[in-house]
C-alpha positions as CSV (number, residue, x, y, z in Angstrom):
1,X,-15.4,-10.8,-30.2
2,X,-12.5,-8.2,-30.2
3,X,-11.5,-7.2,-27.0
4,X,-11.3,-3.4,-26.4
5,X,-8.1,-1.6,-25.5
6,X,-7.5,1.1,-22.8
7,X,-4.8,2.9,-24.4
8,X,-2.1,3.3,-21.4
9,X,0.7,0.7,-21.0
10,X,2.0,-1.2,-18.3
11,X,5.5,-0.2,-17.1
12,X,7.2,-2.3,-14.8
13,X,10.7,-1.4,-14.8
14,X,12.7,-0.5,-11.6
15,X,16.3,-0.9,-12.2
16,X,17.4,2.3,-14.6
17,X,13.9,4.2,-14.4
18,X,10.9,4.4,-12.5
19,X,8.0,5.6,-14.2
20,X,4.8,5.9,-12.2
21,X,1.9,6.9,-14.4
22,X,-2.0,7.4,-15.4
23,X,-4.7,5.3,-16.9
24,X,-6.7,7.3,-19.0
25,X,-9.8,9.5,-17.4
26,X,-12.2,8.2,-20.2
27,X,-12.5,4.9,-18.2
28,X,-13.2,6.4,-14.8
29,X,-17.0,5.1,-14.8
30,X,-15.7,1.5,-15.5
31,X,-13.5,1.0,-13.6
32,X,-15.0,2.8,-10.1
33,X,-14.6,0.2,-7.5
34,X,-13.4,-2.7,-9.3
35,X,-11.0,-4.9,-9.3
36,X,-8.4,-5.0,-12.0
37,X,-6.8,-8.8,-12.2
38,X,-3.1,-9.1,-14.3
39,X,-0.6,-11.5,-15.0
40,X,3.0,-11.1,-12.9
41,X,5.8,-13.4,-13.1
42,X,5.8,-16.7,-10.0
43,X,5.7,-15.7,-5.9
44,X,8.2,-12.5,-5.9
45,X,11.7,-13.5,-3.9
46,X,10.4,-10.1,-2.0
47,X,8.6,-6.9,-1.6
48,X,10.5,-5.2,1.0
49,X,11.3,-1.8,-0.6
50,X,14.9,-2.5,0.3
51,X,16.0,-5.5,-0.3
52,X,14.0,-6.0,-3.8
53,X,15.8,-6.2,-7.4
54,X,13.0,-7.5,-9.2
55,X,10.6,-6.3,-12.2
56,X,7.4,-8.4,-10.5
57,X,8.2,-7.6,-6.8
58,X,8.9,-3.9,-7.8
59,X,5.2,-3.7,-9.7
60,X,3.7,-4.6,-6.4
61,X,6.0,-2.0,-4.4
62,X,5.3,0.7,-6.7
63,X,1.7,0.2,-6.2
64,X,1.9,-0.2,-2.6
65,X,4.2,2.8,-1.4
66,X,5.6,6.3,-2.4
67,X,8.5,7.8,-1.9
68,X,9.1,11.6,-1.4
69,X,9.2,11.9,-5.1
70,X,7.8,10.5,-8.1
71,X,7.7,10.1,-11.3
72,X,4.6,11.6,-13.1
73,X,2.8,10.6,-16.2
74,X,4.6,12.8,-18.6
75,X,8.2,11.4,-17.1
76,X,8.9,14.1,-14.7
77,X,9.8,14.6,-11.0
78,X,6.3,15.3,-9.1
79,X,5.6,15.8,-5.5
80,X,5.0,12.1,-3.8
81,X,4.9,12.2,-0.2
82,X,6.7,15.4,0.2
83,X,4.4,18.4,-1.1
84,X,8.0,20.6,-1.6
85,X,11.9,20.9,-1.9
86,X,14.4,23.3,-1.3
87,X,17.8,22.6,-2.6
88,X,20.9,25.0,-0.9
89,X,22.9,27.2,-3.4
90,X,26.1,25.2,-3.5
91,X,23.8,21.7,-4.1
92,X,24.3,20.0,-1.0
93,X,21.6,20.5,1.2
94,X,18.1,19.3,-0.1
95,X,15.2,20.0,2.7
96,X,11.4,18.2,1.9
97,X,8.8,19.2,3.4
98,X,6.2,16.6,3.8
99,X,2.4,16.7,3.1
100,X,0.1,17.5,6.5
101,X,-1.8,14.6,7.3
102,X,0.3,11.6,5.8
103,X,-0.5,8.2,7.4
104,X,0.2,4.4,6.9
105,X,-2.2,2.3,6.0
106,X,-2.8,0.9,9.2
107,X,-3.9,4.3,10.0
108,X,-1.2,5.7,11.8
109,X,1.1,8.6,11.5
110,X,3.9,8.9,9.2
111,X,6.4,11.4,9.9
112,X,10.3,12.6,8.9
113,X,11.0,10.1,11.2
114,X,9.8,7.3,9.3
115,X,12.5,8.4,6.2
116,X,15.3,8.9,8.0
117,X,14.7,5.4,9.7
118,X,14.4,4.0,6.0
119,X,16.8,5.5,4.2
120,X,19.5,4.8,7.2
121,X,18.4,1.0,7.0
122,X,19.2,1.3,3.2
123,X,22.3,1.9,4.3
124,X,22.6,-0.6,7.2
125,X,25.1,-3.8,6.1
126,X,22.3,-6.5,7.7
127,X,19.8,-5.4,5.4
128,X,22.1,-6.0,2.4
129,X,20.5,-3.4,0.0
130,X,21.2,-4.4,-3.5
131,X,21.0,-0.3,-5.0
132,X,22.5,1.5,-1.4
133,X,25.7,2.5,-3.5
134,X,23.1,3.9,-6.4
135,X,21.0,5.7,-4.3
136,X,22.8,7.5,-0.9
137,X,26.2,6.9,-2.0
138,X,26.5,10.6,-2.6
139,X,25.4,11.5,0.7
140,X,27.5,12.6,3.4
141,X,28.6,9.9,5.6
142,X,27.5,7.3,3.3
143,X,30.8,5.1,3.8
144,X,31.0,5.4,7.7
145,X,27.2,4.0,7.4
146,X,27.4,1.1,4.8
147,X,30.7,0.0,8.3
148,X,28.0,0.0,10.4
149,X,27.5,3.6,11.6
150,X,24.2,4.6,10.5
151,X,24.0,7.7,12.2
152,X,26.5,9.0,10.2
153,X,24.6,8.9,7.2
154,X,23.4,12.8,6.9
155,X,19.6,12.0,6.3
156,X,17.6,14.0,9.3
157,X,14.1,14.4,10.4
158,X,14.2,18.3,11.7
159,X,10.6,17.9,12.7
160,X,7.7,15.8,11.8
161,X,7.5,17.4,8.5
162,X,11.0,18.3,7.6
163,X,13.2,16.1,6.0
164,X,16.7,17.0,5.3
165,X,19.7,15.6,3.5
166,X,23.3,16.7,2.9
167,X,25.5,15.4,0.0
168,X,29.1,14.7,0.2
169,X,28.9,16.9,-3.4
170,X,26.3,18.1,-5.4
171,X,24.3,15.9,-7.6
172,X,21.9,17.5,-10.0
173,X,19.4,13.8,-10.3
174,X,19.4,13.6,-6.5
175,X,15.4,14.7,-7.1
176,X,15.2,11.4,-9.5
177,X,16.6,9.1,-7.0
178,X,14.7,10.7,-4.1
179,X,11.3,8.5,-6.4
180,X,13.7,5.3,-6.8
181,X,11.6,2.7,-4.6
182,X,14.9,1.7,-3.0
183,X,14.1,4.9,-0.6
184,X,10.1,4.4,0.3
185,X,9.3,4.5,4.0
186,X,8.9,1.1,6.0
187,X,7.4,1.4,9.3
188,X,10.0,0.9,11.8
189,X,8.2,-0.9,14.6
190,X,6.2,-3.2,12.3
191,X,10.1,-4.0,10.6
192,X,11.5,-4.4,13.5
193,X,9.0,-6.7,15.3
194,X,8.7,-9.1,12.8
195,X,12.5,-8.9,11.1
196,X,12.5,-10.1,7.3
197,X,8.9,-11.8,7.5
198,X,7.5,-8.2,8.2
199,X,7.3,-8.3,3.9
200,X,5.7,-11.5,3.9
201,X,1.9,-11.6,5.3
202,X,-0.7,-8.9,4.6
203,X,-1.5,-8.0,8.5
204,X,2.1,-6.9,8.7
205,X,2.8,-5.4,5.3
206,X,2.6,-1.8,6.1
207,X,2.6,0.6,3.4
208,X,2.3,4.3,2.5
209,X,1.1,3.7,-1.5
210,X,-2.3,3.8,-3.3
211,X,-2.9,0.2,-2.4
212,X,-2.3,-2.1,0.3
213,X,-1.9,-5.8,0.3
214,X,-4.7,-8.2,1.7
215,X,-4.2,-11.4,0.6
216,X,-1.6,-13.2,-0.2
217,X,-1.8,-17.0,-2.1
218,X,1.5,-18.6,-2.3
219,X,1.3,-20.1,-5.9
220,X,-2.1,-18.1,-7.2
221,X,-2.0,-14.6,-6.8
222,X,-1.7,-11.3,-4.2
223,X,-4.7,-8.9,-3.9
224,X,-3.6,-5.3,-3.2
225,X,-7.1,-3.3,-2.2
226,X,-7.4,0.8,-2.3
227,X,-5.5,2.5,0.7
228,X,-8.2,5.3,2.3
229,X,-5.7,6.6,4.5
230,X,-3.4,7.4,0.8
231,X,-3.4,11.4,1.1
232,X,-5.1,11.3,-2.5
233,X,-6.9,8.6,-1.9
234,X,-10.3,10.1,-3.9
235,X,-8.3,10.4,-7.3
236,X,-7.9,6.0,-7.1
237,X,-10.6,4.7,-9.0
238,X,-9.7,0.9,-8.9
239,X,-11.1,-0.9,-5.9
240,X,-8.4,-3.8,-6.2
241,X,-5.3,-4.6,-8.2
242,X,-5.2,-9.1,-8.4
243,X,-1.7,-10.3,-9.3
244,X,-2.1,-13.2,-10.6
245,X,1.4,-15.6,-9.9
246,X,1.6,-16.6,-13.9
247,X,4.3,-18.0,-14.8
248,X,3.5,-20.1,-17.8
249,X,3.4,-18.1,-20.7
250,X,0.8,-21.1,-22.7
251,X,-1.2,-20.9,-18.8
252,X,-1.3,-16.8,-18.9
253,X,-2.5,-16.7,-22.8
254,X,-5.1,-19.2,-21.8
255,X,-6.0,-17.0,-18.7
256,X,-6.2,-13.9,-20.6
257,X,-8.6,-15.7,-23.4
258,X,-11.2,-16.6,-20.5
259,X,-10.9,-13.0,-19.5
260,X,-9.5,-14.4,-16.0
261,X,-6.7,-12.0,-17.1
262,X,-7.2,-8.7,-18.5
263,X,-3.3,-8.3,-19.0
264,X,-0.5,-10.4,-19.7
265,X,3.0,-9.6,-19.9
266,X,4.2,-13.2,-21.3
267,X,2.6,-14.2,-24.6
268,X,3.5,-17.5,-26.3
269,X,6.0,-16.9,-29.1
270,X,4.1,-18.7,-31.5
271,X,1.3,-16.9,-30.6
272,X,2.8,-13.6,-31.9
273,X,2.7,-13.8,-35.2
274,X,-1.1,-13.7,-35.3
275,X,-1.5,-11.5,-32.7
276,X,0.8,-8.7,-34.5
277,X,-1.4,-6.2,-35.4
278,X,-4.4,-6.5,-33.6
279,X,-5.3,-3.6,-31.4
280,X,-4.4,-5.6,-27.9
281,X,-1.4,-6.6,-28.7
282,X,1.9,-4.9,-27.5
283,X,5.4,-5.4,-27.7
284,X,7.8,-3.3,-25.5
285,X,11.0,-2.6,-26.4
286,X,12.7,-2.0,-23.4
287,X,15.9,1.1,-23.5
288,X,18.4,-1.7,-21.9
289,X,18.3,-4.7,-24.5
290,X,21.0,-6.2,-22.6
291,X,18.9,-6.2,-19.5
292,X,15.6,-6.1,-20.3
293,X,14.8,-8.2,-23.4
294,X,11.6,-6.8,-25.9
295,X,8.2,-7.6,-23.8
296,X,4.9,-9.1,-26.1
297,X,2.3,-8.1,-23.9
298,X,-1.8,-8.1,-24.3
299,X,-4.1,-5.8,-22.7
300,X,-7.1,-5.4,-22.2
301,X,-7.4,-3.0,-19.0
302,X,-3.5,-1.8,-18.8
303,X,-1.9,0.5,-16.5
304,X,1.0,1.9,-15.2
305,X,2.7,1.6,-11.7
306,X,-0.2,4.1,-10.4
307,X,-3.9,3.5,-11.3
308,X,-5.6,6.8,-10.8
309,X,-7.8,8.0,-12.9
């Protein structure tokens, strides 16, 4: 029987760009409530916002919290958790103004405070940020910070809803790094409680995102469920997102062929000559060859780093 195809791609890249995006509104109906089960590379070395380098572990973050910013459907800058911003005349000072009402999904409030904390921790030489340089190097203080002064990074909450930066000198993509998932919100207390293992087990993985981790199987998969406390919580139609811990491309062709799978990002290379062609079969050809080599991937359900619908 030929499987059908839902015409929107998965995008996993988080290195050079971070694309968050839209899965079709002709599928709304279907898939209201459901869960939507994929194929990611083994266990993820991490999903700590900060600390993560990783295609897999950035799929899962992406899905799980929102920065300031993001990056729409179309490609462009959108309001994330910040509704507005206001950039100075000379391009130094950029003020956000948060969304009213913005919570984590333990329920709580998430305030200015819970950036400035983030971004500062980014910064902070214990956490060992792989992309601080790429992302705040341009701010003002940045160099005192990454020594071990984090207050002298320039990133303040001037109330609960105000969020305000100043740059060393202007940079005209500050907006696009602003949506990097380097800089999403952690929840200080829950990070500081339980140190690095804060990333590891679902009753501590706090998040801001459409989706929020409840279970975690070492070796099988992790099961991110719908966030109701998300501030657009009504526009996510998926009940669940399963990431299934495939790392077998032979085991994740034979997954996606018992329809344990509905997408697959590693197909078999001798699979792909008969598969070229057919409507589920997709190969990506990433913009950084040197990086990111082409991607044969098979969908059936496919997405993007957001599912809303």
């Amino acid at each position: 029987m030929k499987k059908r195809v839902l015409s929107v791609v998965l995008a996993a890249a988080l290195t050079a760009t971070m694309v968050t995006g839209t899965v079709m509104t002709t599928v709304a109906e279907e898939a209201e409530g459901k869960e939507l089960s994929v194929q990611v590379g083994p266990d993820p070395e991490t999903v700590d916002p900060a600390i993560n380098s990783a295609i897999d572990g950035a799929t899962m973050i992406l899905h799980s919290f929102e920065g300031l910013l993001v990056v729409d459907e179309e490609g462009k800058i959108a309001p994330g958790q910040a509704e507005s911003y206001e950039v100075s005349e000379d391009g130094l000072t950029w003020t956000f103004t948060l969304r009213d009402g913005l919570k984590w999904c333990d329920g709580s409030d998430l305030t200015a405070a819970d950036f400035e904390y983030s971004w500062k921790r980014v910064c902070d030489p214990e956490t060992a940020a792989p992309y601080a340089e790429t992302v705040l190097s341009m701010v003002e203080g940045y160099e005192a910070a990454i020594d071990g002064d984090l207050d002298a990074l320039a990133v303040t909450a001037v109330d609960d809803k105000t969020f305000q930066v100043v740059l060393s000198s202007p940079c005209t993509f500050f907006d696009s790094l602003a949506a990097f998932a380097t800089l999403s919100p952690v929840q200080q207390a829950t990070v500081e409680e339980n140190g690095d293992a804060w990333a590891i087990e679902p009753e501590t993985y706090i998040c801001n995102g459409p989706f929020y981790m409840t279970e975690w199987v070492p070796g099988s998969h992790i099961t991110f469920s719908k966030n109701p406390y998300y501030w657009n919580a009504d526009a996510i139609k998926l009940g669940s997102i399963k990431f299934n811990l495939i790392e077998d491309a032979n085991a994740a062709y034979s997954a996606y062929q018992s329809g344990e799978v509905l997408m697959i990002k590693d197909v078999p290379t001798e699979e792909i000559p008969s598969l070229v062609g057919t409507e589920d079969f997709f190969v990506e050809q990433s913009s950084e060859p040197t990086t990111f080599p082409t991607t044969a991937t098979l969908s059936l359900l496919t997405m993007q780093t957001f599912v809303k619908l």
